[in-house]
BAFI-3210 file (N, C-alpha, C; in Angstrom, 3 decimals, decimal comma, padded with zeros to 6 digits):
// residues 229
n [1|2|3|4|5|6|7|8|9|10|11|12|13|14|15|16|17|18|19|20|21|22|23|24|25|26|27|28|29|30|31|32|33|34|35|36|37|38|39|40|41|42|43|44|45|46|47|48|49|50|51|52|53|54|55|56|57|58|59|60|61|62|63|64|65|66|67|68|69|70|71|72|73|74|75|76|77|78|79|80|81|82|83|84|85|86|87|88|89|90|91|92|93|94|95|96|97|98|99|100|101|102|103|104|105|106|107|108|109|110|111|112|113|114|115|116|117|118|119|120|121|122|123|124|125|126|127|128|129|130|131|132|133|134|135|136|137|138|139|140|141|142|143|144|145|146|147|148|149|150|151|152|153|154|155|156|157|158|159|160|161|162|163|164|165|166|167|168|169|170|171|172|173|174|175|176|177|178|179|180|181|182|183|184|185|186|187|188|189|190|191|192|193|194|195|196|197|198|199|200|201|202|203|204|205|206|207|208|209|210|211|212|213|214|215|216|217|218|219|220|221|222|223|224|225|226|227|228|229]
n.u [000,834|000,257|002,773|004,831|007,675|008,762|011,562|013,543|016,138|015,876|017,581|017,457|019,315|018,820|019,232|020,562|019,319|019,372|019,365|019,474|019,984|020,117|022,388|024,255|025,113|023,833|024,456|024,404|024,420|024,734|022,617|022,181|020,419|018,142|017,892|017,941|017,843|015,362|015,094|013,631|011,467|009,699|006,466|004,826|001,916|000,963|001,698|001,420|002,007|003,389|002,319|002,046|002,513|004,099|006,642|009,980|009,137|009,616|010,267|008,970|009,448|007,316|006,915|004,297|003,723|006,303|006,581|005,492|003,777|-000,019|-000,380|-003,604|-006,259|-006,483|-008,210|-010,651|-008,592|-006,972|-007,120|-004,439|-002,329|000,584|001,289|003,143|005,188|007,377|008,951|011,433|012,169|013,673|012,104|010,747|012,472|012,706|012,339|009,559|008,727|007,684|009,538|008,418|008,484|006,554|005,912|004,534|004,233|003,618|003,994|002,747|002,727|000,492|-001,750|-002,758|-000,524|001,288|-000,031|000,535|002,706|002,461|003,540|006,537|007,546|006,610|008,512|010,912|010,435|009,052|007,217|005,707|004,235|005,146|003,769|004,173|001,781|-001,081|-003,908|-005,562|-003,962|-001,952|000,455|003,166|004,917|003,081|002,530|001,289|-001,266|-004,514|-007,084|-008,147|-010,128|-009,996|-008,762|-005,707|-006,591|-005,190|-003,935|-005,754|-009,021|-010,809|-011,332|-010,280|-008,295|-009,046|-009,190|-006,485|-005,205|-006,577|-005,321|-002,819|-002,646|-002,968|-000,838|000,577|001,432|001,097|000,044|000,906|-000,015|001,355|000,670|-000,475|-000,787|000,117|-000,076|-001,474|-002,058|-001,977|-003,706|-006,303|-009,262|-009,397|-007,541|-007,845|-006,612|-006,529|-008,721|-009,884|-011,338|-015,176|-015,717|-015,771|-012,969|-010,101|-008,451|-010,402|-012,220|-013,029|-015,095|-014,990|-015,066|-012,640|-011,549|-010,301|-008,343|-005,765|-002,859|-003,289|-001,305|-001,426|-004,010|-005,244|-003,198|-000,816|000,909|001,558|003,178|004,641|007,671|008,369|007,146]
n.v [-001,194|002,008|004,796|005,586|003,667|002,058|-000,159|-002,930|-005,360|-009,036|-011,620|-014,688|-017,135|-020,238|-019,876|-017,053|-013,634|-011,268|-007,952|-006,123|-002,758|001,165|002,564|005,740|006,846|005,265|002,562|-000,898|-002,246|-004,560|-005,292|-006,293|-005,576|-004,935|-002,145|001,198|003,065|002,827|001,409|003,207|003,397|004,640|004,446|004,485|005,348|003,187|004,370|007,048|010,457|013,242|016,612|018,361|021,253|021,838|020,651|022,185|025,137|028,072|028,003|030,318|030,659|032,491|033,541|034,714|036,376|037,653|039,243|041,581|043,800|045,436|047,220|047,902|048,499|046,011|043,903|041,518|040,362|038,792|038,841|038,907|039,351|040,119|043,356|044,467|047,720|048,002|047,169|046,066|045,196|043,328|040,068|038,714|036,953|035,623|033,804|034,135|035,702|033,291|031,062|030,508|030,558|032,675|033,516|035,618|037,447|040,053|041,203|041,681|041,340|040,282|039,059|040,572|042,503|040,577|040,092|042,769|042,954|041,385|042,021|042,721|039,790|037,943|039,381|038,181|036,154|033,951|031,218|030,087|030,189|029,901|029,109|029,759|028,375|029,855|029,142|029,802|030,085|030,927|031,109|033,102|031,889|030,125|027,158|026,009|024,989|026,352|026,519|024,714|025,429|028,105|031,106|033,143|035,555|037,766|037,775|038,326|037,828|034,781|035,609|037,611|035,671|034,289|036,314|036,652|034,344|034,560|036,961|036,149|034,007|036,019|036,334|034,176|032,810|030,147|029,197|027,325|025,437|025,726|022,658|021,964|018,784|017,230|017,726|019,491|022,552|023,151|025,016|025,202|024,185|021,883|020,618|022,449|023,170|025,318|026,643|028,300|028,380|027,672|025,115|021,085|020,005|017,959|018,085|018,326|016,368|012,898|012,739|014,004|014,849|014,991|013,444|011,005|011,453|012,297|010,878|009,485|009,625|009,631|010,397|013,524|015,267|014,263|013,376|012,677|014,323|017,012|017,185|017,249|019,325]
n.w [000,000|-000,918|001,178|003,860|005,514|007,779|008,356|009,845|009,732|011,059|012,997|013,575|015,306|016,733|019,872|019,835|019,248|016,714|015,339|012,414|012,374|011,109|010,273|010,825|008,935|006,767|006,466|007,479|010,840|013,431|015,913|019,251|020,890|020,008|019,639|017,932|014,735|012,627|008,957|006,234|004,035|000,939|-001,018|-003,038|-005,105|-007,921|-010,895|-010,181|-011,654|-011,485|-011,336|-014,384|-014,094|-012,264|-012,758|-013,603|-012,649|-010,626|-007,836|-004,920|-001,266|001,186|004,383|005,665|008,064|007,921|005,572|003,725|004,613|004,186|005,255|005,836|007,898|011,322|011,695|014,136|015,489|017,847|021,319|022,805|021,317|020,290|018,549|016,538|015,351|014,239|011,519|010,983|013,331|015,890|016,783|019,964|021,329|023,647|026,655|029,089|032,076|033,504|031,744|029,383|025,905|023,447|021,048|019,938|019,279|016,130|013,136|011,502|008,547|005,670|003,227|001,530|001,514|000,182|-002,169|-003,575|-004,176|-006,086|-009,045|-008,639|-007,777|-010,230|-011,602|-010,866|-012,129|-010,814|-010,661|-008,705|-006,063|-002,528|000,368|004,179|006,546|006,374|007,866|010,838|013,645|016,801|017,139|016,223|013,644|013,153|012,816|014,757|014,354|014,567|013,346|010,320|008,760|008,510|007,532|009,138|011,024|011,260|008,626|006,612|004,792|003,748|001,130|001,068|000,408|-001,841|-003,447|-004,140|-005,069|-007,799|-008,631|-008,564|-010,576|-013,343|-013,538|-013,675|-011,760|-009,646|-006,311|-003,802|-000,377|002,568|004,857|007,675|009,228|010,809|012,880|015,876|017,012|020,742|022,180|020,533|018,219|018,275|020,517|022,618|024,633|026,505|026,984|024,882|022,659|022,271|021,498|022,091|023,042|022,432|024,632|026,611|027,012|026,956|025,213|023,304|019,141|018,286|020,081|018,892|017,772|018,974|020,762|023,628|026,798|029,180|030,489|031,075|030,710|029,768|026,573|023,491|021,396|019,510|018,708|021,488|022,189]
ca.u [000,000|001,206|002,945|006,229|006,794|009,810|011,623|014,905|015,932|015,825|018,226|017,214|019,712|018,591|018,608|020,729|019,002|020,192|018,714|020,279|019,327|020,539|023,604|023,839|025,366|023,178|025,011|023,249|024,942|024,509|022,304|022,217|019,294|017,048|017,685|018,396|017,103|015,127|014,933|012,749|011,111|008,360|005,808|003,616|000,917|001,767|000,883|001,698|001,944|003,689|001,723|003,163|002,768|005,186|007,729|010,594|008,713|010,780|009,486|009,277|009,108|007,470|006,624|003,839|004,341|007,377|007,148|004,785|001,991|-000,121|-001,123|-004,551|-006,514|-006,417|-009,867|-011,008|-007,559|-007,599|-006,219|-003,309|-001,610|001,573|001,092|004,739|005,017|008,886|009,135|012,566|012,793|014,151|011,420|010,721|012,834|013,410|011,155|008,940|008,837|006,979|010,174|007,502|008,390|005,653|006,061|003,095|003,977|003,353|004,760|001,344|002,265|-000,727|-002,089|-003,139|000,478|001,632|-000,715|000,868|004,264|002,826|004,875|007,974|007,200|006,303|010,143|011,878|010,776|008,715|005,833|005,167|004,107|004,501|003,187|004,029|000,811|-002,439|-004,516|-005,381|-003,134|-001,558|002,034|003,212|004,970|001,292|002,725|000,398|-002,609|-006,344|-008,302|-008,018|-010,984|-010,358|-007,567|-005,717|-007,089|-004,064|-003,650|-007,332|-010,296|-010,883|-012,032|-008,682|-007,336|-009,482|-008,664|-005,001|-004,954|-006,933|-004,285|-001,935|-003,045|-002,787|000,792|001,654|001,980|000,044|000,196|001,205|000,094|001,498|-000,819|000,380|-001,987|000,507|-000,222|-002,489|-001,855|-002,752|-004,540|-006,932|-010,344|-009,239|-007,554|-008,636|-006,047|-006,603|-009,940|-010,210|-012,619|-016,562|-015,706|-015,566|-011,599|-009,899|-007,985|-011,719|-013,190|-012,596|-015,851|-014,847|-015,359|-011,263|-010,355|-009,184|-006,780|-004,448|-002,541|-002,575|-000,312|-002,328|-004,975|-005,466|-001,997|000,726|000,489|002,428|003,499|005,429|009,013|008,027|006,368]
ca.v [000,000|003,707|005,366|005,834|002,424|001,589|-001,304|-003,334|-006,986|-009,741|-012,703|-015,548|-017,982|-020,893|-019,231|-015,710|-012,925|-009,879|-007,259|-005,337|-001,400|001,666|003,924|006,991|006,810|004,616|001,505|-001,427|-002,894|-005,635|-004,892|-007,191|-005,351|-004,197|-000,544|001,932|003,646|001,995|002,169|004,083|003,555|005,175|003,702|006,151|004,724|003,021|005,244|008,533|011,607|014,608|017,903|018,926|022,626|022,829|021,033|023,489|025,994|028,671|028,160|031,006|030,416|033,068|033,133|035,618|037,552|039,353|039,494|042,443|044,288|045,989|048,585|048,354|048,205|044,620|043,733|040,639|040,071|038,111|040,203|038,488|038,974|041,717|043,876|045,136|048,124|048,501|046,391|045,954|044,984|041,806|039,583|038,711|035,449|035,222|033,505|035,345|034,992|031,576|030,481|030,138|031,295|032,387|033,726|035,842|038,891|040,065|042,120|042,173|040,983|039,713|038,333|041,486|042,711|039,947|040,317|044,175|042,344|040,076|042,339|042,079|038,384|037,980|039,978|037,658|034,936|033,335|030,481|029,244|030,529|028,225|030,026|029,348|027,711|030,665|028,705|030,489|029,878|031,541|031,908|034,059|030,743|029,190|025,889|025,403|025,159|026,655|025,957|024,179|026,046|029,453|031,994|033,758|037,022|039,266|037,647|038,728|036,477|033,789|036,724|037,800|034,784|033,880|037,460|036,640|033,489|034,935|037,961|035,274|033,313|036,516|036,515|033,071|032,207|029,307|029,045|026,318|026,142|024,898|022,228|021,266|017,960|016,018|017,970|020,844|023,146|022,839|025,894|024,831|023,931|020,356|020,290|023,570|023,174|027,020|027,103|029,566|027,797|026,814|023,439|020,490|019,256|016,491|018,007|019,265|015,399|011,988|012,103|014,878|014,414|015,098|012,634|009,751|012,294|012,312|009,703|010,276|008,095|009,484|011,264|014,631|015,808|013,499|013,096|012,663|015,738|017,117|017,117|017,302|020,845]
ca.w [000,000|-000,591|002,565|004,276|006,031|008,601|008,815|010,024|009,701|012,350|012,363|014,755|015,551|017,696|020,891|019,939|017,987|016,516|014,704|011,293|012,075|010,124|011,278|010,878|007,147|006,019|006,196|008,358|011,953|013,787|017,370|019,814|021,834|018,605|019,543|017,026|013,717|011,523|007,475|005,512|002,369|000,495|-001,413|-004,117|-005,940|-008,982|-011,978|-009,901|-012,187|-010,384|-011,966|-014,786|-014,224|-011,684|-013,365|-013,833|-012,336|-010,186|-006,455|-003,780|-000,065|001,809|005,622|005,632|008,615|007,526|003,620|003,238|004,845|003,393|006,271|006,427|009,089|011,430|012,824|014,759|016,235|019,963|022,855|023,486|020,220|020,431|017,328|016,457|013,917|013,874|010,695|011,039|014,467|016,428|017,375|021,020|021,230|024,717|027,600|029,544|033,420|033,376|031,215|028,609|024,095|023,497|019,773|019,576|018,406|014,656|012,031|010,763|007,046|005,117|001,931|000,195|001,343|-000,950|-003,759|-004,029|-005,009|-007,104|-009,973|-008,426|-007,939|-011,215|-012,520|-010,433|-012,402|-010,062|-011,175|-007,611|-004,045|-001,418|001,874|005,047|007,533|006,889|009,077|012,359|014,728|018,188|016,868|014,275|012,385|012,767|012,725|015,641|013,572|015,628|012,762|009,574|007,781|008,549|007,520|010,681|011,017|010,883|007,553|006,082|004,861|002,954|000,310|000,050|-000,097|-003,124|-004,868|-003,844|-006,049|-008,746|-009,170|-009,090|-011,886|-014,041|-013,640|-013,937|-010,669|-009,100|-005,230|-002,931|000,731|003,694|005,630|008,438|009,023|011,335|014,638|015,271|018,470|022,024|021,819|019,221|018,482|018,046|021,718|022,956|025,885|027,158|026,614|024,441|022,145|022,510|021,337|022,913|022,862|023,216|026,483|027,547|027,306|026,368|024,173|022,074|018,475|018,512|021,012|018,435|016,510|019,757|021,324|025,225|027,526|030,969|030,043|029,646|030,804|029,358|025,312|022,136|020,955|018,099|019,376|023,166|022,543]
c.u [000,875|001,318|004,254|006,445|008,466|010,150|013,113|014,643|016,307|016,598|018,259|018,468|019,742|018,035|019,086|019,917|019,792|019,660|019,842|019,735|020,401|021,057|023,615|024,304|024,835|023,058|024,061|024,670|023,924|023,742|021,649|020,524|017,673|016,863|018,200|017,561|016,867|015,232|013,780|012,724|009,857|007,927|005,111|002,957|001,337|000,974|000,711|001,963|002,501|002,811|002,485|003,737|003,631|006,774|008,769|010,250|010,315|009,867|009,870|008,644|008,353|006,651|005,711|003,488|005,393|007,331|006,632|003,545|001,726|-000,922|-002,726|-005,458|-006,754|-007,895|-009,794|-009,409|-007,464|-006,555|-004,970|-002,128|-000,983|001,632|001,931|004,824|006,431|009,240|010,435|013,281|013,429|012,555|011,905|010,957|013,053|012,392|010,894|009,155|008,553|008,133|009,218|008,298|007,789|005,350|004,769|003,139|004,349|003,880|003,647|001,954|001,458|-000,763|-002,436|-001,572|001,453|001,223|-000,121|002,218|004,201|003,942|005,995|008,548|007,664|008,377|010,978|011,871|009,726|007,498|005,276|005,307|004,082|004,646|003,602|002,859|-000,568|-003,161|-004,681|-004,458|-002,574|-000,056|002,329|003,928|004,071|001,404|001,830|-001,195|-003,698|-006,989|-008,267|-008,556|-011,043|-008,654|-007,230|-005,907|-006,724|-003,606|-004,882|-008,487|-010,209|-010,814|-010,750|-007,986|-007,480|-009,104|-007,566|-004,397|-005,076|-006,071|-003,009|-001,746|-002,533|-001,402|001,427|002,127|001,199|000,452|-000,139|000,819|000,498|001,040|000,288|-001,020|-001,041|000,328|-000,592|-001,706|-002,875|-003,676|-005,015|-008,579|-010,615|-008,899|-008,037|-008,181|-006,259|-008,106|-010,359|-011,439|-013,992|-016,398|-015,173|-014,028|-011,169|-009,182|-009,663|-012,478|-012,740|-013,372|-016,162|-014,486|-013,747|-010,612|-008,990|-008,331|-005,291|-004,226|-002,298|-002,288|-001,275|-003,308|-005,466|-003,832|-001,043|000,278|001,525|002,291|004,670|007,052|009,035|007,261|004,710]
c.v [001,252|003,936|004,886|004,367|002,596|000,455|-001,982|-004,578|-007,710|-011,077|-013,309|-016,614|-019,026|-019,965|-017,305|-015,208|-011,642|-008,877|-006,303|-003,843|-000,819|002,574|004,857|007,470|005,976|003,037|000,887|-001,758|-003,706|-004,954|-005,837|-007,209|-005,006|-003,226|-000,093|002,096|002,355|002,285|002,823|003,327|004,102|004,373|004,721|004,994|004,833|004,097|006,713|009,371|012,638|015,617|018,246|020,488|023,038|022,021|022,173|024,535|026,951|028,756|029,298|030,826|031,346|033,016|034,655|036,672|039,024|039,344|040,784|042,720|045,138|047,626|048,282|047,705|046,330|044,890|041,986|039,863|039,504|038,999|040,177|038,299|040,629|042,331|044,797|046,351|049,045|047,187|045,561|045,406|043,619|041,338|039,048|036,900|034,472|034,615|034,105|034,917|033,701|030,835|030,002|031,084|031,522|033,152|034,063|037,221|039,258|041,158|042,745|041,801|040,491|039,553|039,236|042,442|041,994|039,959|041,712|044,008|041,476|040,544|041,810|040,756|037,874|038,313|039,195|036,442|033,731|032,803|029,712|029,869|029,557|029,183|029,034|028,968|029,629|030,540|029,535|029,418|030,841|031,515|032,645|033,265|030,099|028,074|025,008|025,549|025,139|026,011|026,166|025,001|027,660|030,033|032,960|034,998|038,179|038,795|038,096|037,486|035,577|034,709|037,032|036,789|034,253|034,650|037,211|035,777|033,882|036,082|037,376|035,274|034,118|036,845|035,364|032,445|031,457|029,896|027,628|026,478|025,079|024,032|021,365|020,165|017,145|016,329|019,628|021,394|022,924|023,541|026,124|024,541|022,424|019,909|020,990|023,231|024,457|027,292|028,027|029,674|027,464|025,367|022,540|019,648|018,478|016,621|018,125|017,534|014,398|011,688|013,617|014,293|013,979|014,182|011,532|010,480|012,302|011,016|010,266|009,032|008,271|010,731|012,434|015,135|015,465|012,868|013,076|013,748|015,652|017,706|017,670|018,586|020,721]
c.w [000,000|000,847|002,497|005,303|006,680|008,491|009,390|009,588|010,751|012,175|013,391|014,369|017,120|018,718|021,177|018,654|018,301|015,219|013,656|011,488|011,254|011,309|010,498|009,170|006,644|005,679|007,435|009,529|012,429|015,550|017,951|021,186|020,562|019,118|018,562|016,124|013,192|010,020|007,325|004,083|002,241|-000,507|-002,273|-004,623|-007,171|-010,386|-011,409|-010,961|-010,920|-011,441|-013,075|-014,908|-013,422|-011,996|-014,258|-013,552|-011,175|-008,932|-005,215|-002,746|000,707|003,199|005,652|006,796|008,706|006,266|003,328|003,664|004,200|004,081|006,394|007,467|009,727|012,675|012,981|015,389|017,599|020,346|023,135|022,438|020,330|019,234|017,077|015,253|013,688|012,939|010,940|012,159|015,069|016,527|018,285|020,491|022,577|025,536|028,169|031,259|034,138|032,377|029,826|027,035|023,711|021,841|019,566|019,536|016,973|014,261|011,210|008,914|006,712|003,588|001,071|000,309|-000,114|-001,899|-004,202|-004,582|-005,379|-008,582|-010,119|-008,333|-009,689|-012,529|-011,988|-011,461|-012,231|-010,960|-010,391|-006,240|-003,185|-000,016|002,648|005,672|007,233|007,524|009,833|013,645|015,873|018,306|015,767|013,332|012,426|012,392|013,834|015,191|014,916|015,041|011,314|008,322|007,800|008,447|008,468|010,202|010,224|009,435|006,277|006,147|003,847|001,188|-000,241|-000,099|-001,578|-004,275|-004,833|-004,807|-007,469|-009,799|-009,242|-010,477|-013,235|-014,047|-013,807|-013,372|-010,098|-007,193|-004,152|-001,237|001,458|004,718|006,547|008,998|009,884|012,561|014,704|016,967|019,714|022,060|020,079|019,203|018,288|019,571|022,453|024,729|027,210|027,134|025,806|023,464|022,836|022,877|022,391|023,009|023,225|024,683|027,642|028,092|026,515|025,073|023,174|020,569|018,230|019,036|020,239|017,800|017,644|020,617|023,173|025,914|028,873|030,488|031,095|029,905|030,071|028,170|024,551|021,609|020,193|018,376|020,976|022,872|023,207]
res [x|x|x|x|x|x|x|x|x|x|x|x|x|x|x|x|x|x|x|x|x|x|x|x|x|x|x|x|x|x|x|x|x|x|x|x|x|x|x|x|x|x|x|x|x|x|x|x|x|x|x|x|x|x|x|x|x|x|x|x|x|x|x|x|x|x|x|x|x|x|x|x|x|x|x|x|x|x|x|x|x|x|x|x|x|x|x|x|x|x|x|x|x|x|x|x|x|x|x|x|x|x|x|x|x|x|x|x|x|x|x|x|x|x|x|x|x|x|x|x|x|x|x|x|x|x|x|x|x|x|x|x|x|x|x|x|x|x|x|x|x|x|x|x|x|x|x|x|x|x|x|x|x|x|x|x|x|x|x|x|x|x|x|x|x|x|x|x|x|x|x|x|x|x|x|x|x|x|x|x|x|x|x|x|x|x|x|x|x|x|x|x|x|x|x|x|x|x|x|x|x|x|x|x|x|x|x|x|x|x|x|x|x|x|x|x|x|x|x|x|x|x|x|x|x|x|x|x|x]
***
């Protein structure tokens, strides 16, 4: 079946075994406990097609907080979001008194910022956007996805996201987006750790619609998380 699949090899003799994992160049060793990396392989479905429009295309990355605002006004914003307007400045990298990172202050770039350099876009070359996470989220890299179906605020609405593509298009540029689909944030409407949501989350209840998307070892405190975060 398609998918990314793990594996090692196992070599029983009589009463010793010993397992073949993968070191760190690639080559296999011999482990006497079956600790260590395993392989990798991928699997695609046979008769895959990649697109062909973005073969050879010229791909640009941009993280839409700092690429380009476009000034105007930011409505429905939550309270607790630091709204920075020294473009140029450091961002707040440091922990706060709770030893907490709490990466939640903005530059305010947005999506009709970027549509105002689709030109310059456009002179570079460019035949591909690939956005960082639009989602709503509660950091300004929004890798902690809120909510799946909705574009974060300080970035506009769905509205502009649709004119955003559309003024694409006329330049030649498709757009790529970032989905982050392997782990959503605590503060979310999937776990909705802070409460900040209505909904019912999987930290809020075991019989949230959410619950089977997370793996919890002691429930609700102690979970599988996306590099301990």
């Amino acid at each position: 079946q398609p998918g990314v699949f793990f594996y090692y090899f196992h070599i029983n003799r009589g009463q010793e075994n010993y397992w073949v994992k993968r070191g760190e160049t690639g080559k296999g060793y011999l482990s006497q406990s079956g600790q260590g990396s395993d392989y990798q392989i991928t699997v695609y479905q046979k008769g895959f097609q990649t697109p062909d429009e973005v073969k050879g295309g010229l791909f640009y990355q941009i993280f839409p907080d700092r690429f380009y605002s476009s000034g105007e006004n930011i409505e429905n914003a939550p309270d607790d979001r630091i709204l920075r307007s020294d473009w140029g400045g450091m961002p707040y990298f440091l922990p706060n008194e709770q030893g907490e990172i709490l990466n939640n202050d903005y530059f305010c770039g947005d999506l009709k910022g970027i549509e105002q350099k689709l030109n310059y876009l456009e002179s570079l070359g460019v035949t591909i956007l690939y956005l960082n996470p639009i989602f709503e989220a509660h950091s300004n890299h929004r890798y902690n996805t809120a909510n799946y179906l909705k574009i974060d605020p300080l970035l506009g609405t769905e509205q502009d996201f649709s004119h955003l593509c559309a003024e694409a298009k006329k330049h030649g540029i498709k757009i790529i987006l970032d989905g982050v689909f392997s782990h959503t944030g605590s503060d979310s409407i999937y776990f909705n750790k802070e409460n900040r949501y209505d909904t019912l989350g999987a930290f809020n209840s075991m019989n949230s619609p959410y619950f089977k998307w997370f793996h919890f070892i002691k429930y609700p405190d102690v979970y599988q998380s996306w590099w301990g975060f």
